[in-house]
C-alpha positions in Angstrom: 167.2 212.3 261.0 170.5 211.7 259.3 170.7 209.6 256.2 173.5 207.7 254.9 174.0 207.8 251.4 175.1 208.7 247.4 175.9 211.8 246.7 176.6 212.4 242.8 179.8 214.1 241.5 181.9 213.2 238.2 181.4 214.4 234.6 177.9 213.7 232.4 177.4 209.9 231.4 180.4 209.3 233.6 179.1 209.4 237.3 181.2 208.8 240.8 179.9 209.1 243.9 180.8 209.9 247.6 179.3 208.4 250.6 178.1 210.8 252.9 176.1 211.6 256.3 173.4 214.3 255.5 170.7 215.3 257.0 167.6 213.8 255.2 165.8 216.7 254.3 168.8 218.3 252.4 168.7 218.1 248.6 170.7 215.7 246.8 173.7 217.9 246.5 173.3 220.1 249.9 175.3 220.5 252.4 177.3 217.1 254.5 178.1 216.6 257.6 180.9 214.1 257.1 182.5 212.6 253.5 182.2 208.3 254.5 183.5 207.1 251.3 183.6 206.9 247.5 182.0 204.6 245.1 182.8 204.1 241.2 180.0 202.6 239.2 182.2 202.4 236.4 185.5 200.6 238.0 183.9 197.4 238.7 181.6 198.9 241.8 185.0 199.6 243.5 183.7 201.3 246.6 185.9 202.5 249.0 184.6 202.8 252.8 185.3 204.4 256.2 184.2 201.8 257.8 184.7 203.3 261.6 182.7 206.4 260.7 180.1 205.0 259.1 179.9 202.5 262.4 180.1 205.6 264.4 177.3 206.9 262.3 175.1 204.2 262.5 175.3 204.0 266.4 174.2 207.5 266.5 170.9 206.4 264.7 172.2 207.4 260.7 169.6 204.8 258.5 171.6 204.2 255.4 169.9 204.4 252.1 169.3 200.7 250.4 171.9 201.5 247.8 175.1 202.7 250.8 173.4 199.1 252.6 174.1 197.2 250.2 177.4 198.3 249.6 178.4 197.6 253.0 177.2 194.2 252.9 179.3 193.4 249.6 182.6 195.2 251.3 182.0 193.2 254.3 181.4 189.8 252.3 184.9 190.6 250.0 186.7 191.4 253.3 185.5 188.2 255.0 186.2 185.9 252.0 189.6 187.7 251.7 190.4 186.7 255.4 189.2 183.5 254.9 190.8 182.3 251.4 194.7 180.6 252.4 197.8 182.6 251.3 198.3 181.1 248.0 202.3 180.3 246.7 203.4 182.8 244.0 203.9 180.7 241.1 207.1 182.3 240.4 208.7 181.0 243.5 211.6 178.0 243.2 209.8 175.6 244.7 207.1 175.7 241.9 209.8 175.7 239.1 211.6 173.3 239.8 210.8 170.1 238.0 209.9 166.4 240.2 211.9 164.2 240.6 
């Protein structure tokens, strides 16, 4: 069965990882089938996502660990609520500066 999740790279007591589809029964570090993304502990949980592949994945019958599932349900949540929130008005623009009347 193929497994969706972390696998560990960056320096000691300074981890990064990628998300990737291996099989289950390869070791942490073995062998991928297919880099899905990165994630940064470190930079504010930035996690950057292939979301396509890892669709693609899934379809095929890929169970994603509870860690790579959760991060795809806080992407998904910060790219609905982005969608959602109204363009705001730069507060540099003329209308804003200039003073009522």
């Amino acid at each position: 069965m193929v497994k969706i999740r972390l696998f560990r790279t960056g320096a000691t007591k300074r981890p990064s990882y990628r998300i990737v589809a291996i099989d289950q029964r390869r070791q942490r570090q073995g062998r991928v089938l297919e880099v899905l993304g990165t994630y940064d502990p470190r930079g504010g949980g930035a996690a950057i996502l292939k979301e396509a592949a890892i669709e693609q994945w899934i379809q095929k019958g890929a169970q994603p660990s509870d860690t790579v599932r959760s991060l795809l349900r806080r992407h998904r949540r910060a790219r609905e609520a982005e969608a959602a929130a109204p363009d705001a008005p730069d507060a540099a623009s003329p209308e804003s500066a200039a003073p009522a009347s």
